[in-house]
Backbone as numpy.savetxt, mean C-alpha at the origin, in Angstrom:
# Nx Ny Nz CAx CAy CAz Cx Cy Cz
-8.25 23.52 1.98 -7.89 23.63 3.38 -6.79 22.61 3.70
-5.88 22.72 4.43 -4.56 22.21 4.68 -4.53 21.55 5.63
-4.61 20.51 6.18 -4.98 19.95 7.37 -3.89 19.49 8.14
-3.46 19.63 9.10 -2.42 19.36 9.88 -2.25 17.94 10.53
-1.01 17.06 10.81 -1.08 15.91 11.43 -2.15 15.75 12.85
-3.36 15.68 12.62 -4.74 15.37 13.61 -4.72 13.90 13.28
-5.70 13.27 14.27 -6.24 12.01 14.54 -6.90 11.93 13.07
-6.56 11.27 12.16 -7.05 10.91 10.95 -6.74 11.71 9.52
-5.55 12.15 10.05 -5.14 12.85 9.03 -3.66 12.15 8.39
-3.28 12.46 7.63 -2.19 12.17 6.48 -0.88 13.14 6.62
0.08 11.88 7.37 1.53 12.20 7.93 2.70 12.35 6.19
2.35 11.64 5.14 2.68 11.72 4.18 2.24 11.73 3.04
2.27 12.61 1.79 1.49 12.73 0.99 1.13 11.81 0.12
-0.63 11.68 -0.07 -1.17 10.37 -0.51 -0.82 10.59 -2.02
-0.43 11.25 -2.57 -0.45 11.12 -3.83 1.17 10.42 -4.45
1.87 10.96 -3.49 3.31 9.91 -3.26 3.36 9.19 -2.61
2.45 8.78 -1.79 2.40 7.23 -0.80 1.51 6.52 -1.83
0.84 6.80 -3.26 0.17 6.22 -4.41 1.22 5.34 -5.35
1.95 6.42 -5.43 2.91 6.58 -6.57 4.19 5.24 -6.46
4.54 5.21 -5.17 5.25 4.35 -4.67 4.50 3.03 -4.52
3.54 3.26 -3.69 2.70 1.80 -3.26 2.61 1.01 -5.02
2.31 1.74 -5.87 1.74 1.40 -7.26 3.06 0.97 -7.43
4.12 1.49 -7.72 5.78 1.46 -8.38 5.96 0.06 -7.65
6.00 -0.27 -6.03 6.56 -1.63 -5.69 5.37 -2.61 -6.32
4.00 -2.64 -6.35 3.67 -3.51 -7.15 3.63 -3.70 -8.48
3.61 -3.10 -9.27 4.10 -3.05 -10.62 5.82 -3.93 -10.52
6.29 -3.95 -9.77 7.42 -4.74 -9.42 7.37 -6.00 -9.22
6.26 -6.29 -8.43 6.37 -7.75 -7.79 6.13 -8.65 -9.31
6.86 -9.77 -9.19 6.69 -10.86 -10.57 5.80 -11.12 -10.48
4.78 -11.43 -9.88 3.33 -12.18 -10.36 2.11 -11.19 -10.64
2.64 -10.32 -10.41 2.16 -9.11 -11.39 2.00 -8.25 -12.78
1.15 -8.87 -13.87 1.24 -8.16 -14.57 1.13 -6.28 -14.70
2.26 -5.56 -14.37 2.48 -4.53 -14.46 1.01 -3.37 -15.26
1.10 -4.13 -16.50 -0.46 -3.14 -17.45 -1.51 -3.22 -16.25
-2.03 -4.54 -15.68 -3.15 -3.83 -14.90 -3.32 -3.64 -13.25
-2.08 -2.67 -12.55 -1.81 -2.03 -11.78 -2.31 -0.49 -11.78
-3.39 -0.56 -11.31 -3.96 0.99 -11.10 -3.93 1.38 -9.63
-3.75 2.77 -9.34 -4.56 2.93 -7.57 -5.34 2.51 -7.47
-6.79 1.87 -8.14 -7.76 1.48 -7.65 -7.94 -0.31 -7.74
-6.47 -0.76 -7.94 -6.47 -2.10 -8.09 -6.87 -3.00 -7.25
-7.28 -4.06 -6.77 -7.74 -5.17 -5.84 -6.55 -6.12 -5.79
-5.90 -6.71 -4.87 -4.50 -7.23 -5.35 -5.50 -8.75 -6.00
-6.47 -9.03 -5.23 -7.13 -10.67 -5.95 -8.03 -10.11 -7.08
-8.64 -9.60 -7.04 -9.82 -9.45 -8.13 -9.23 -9.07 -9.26
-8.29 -8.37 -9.16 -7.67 -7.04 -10.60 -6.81 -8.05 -11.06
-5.73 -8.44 -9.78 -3.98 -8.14 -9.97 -3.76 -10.14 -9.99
-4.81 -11.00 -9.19 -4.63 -12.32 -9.75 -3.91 -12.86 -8.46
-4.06 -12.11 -7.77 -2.52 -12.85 -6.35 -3.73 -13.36 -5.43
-2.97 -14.22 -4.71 -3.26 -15.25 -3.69 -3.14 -14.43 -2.40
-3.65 -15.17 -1.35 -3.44 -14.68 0.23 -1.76 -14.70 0.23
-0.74 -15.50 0.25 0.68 -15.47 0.15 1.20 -14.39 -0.54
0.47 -14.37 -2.01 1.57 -13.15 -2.46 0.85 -11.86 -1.89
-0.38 -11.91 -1.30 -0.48 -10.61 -1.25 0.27 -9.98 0.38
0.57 -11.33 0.76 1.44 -10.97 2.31 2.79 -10.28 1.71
3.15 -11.09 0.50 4.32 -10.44 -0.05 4.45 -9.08 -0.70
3.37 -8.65 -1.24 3.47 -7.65 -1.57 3.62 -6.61 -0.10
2.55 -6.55 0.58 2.65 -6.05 1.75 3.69 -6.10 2.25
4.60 -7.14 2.81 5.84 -7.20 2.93 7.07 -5.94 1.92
6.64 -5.94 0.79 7.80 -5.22 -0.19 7.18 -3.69 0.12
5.93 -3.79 0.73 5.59 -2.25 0.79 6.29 -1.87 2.23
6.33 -2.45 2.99 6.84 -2.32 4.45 8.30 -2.00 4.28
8.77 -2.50 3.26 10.44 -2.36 2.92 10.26 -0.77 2.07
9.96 -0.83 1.05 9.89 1.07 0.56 9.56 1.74 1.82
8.59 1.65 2.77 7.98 2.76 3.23 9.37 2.59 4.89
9.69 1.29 4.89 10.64 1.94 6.48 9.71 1.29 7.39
8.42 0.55 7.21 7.63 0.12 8.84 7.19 -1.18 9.35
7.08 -1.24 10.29 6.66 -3.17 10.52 4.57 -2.42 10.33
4.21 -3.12 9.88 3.07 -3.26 9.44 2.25 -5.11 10.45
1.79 -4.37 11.59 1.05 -5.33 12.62 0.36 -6.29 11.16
0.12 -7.87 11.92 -0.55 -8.92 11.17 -1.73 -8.65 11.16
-2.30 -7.71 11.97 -4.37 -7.75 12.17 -4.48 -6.62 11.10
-3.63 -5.89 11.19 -3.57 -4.54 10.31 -3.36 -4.92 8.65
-1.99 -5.94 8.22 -1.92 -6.42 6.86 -2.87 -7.14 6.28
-3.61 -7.72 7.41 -4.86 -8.51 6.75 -5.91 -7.84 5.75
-6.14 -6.39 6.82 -7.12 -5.48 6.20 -6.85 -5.18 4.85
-5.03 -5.21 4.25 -4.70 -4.65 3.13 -4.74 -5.23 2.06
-5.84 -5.29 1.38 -6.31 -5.81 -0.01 -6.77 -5.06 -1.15
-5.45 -4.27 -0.92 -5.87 -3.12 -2.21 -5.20 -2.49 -2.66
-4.61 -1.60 -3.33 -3.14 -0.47 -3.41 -3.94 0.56 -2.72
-5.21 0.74 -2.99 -6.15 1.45 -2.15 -5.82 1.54 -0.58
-6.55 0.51 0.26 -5.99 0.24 1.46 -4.53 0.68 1.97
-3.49 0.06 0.51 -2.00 0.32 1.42 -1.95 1.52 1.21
-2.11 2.84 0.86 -1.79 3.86 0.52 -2.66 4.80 2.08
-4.37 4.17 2.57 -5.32 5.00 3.26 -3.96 4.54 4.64
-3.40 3.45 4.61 -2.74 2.80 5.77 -1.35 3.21 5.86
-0.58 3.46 4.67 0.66 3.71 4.70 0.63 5.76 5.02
-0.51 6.64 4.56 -0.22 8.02 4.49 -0.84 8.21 5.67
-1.44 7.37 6.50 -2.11 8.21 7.89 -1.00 7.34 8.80
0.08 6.43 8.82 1.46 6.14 9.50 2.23 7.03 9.97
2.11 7.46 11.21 3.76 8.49 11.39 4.76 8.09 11.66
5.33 6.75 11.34 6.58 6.66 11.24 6.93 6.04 9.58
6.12 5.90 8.76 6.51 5.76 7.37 7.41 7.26 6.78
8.14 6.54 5.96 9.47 7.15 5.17 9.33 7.42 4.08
C-alpha cells in the first residue's frame, strides 16, 4: 500500500534518505567507515562523542538542504534516528 504525504508519513524515500545518511557518515574522519551500518549507534557502534555527533548531524543537514532544530538533533543518535527524522521532513532535498 502506497501511502501518501499524511501526518507521519515519508516526504522522501527511506531507503535513499539510508543510503545517503550512511554515505555522509562513512565520510566523517572519526569514523571508521567498516562499521557504519543503518542500524549503527553513532556512540555505542561508531565511537563518537556528544561533539562529533553534533557534527555529524551538522554534515547531514548539509546533504539533505535543512536546519535541523537543537531539541530535535539531540534526539539523533543513530543513522537510524537521522533517516526516521530526515524522510518524514518536507523540506529535505
Amino acid at each position: 500500500m502506497l501511502v501518501r504525504n499524511f501526518a507521519g508519513s515519508t516526504f522522501l524515500d527511506s531507503k535513499e534518505v539510508t543510503d545517503r545518511v550512511v554515505a555522509v557518515v562513512k565520510n566523517f574522519d572519526k569514523v571508521d567507515p567498516t562499521k557504519v551500518t543503518p542500524a549503527a549507534k553513532f556512540e555505542a557502534d561508531l565511537g563518537l562523542d556528544s561533539l562529533d555527533s553534533v557534527e555529524v548531524v551538522m554534515a547531514i543537514e548539509d546533504e539533505f538542504a535543512i536546519e535541523i532544530p537543537d531539541a530535535e538533533a539531540d534526539k539523533i543518535l543513530s543513522i537510524e534516528n537521522a533517516v526516521e527524522y530526515i524522510a518524514g521532513h518536507p523540506m529535505a532535498k
